[in-house]
N, C-alpha and C positions, 0 to 999 in steps of 0.2 A: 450343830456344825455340819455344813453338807462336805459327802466326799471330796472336792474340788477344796474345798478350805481346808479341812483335815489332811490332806495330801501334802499341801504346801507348805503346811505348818510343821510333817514331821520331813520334808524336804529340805526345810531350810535350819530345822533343830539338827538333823545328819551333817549336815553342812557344816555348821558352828560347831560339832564336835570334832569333825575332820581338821578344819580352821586350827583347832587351840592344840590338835594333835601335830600340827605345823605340814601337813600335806601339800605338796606344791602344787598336784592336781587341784585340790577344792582351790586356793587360792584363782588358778585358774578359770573354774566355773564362775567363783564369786568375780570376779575381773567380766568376764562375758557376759555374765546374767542381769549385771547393774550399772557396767559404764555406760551406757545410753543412755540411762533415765538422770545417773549422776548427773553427767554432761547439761541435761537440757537444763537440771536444776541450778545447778554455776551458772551458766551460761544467761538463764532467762534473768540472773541477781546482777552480773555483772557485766553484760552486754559484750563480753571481750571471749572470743573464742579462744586465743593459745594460751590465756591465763585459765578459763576453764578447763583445760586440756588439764593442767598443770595441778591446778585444783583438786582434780579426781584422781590423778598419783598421788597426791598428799592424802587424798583419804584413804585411798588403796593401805599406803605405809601405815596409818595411823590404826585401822584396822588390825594389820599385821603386828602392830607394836601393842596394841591394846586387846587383841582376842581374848587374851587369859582372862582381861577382867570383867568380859561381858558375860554378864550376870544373867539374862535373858528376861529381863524386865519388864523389858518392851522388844518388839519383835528384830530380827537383824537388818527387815528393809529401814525402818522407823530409826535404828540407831545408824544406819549407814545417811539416812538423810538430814535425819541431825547432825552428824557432822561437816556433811557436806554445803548445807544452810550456815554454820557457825565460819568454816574457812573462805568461803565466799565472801557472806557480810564481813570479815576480817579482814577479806582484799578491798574490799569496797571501801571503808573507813578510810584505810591504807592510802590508797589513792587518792583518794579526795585531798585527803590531809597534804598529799604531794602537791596537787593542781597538777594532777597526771590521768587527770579522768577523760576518758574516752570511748569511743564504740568501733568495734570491725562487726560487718557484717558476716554471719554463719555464713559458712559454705558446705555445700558438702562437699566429701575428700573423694578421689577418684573415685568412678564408678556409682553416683551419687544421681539422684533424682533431679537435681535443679536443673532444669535446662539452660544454654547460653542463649545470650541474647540472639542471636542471633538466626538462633532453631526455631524462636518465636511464632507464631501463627498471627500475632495481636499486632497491630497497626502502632508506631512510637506513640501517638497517642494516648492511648490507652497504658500503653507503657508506664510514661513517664508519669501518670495520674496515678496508676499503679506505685510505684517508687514513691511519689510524695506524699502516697499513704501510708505506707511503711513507713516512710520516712518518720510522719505525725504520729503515730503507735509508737516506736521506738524511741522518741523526745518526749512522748506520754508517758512510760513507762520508768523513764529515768526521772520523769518530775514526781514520779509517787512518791511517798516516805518508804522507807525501807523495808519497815512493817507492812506497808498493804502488800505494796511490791511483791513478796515473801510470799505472803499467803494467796496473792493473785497466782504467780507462776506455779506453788503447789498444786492450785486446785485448777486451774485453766491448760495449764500444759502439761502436769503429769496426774491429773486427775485423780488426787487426793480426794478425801470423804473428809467431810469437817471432822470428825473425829481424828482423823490419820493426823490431822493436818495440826489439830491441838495438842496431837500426842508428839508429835514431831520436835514443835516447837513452844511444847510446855506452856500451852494457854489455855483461857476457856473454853470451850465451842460456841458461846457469843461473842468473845473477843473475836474469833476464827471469821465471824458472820460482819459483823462490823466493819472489817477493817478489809473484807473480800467488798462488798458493798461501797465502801470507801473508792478503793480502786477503780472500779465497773464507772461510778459517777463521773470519779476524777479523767480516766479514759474517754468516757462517750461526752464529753465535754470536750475536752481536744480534738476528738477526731471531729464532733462536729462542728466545732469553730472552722475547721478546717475545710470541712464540706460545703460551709454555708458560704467561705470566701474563695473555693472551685467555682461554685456555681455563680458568683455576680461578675466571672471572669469574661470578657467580652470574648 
């Protein structure tokens, strides 16, 4: 185990003792050190930013309600991402089941990197081509099954290791492969249907 691993591991062992000792500091750190990655993980499951917002206060609490019983089994990022994988796909079901399904686009909140339109350097052109890529990744992403989906956004945007990723959500590490692969297909088929009917655009 190198010192960068070992560090981490009794970083985040202190932490989980602090945790169950009910510290409002550690809750603190824990709130800072993992609402980012929470967020993109809601967020990349449910397309809906103020429900993801929402999402990662309920794991925060659920956390706070359940420290005592974490066992340390598995690591505290792996159990804080399991849960936060479980109450997403929970909203997701949720909604469907409503015919309340829908997307907002991320933003970032003041002080945030995206630029306005209008700061742009790129010609509308380029623009709108741009958008109605996103646009086709984002309608890609929601026509995944929920499964690939999951293991897409693990490993693509918070850049799980197929192991992390089966440990997270209690599968094999071929299931992990499969159903990452699944996705990648299902994606680079949308975006290129989409490309292929940009381009026969007069």
């Amino acid at each position: 185990m190198s010192n960068k691993v070992h560090s981490k591991f009794q970083d985040e062992k202190d932490l989980v003792s602090r945790l169950k000792q009910g510290q409002e500091a550690a809750y603190r750190i824990l709130i800072r050190s993992y609402q980012g990655q929470l967020f993109s993980i809601a967020y990349g499951i449910t397309m809906d930013r103020e429900e993801s917002l929402d999402i990662v206060q309920e794991v925060f609490l659920k956390v706070h309600q359940n420290i005592k019983n974490f066992r340390g089994d598995s690591g505290l990022s792996t159990w804080l991402h399991r849960i936060t994988v479980n109450q997403s796909l929970n909203w997701q079901r949720k909604w469907k089941r409503r015919l309340k399904w829908r997307h907002q686009p991320l933003e970032k909140d003041e002080g945030g990197d995206y630029p306005e339109l209008g700061d742009s350097q790129e010609n509308p052109e380029t623009l709108y081509h741009k958008g109605e890529l996103e646009k086709a990744l984002q309608e890609g992403l929601n026509e995944l099954p929920e499964t690939s989906r999951t293991v897409f956004v693990l490993r693509e945007i918070e850049g799980l290791s197929y192991d992390e990723i089966a440990e997270v959500l209690n599968i094999k590490k071929g299931t992990v492969k499969s159903r990452l692969f699944l996705a990648r297909q299902k994606l680079k088929e949308r975006l290129s249907e989409y490309l292929n009917e940009t381009e026969e655009m007069p």
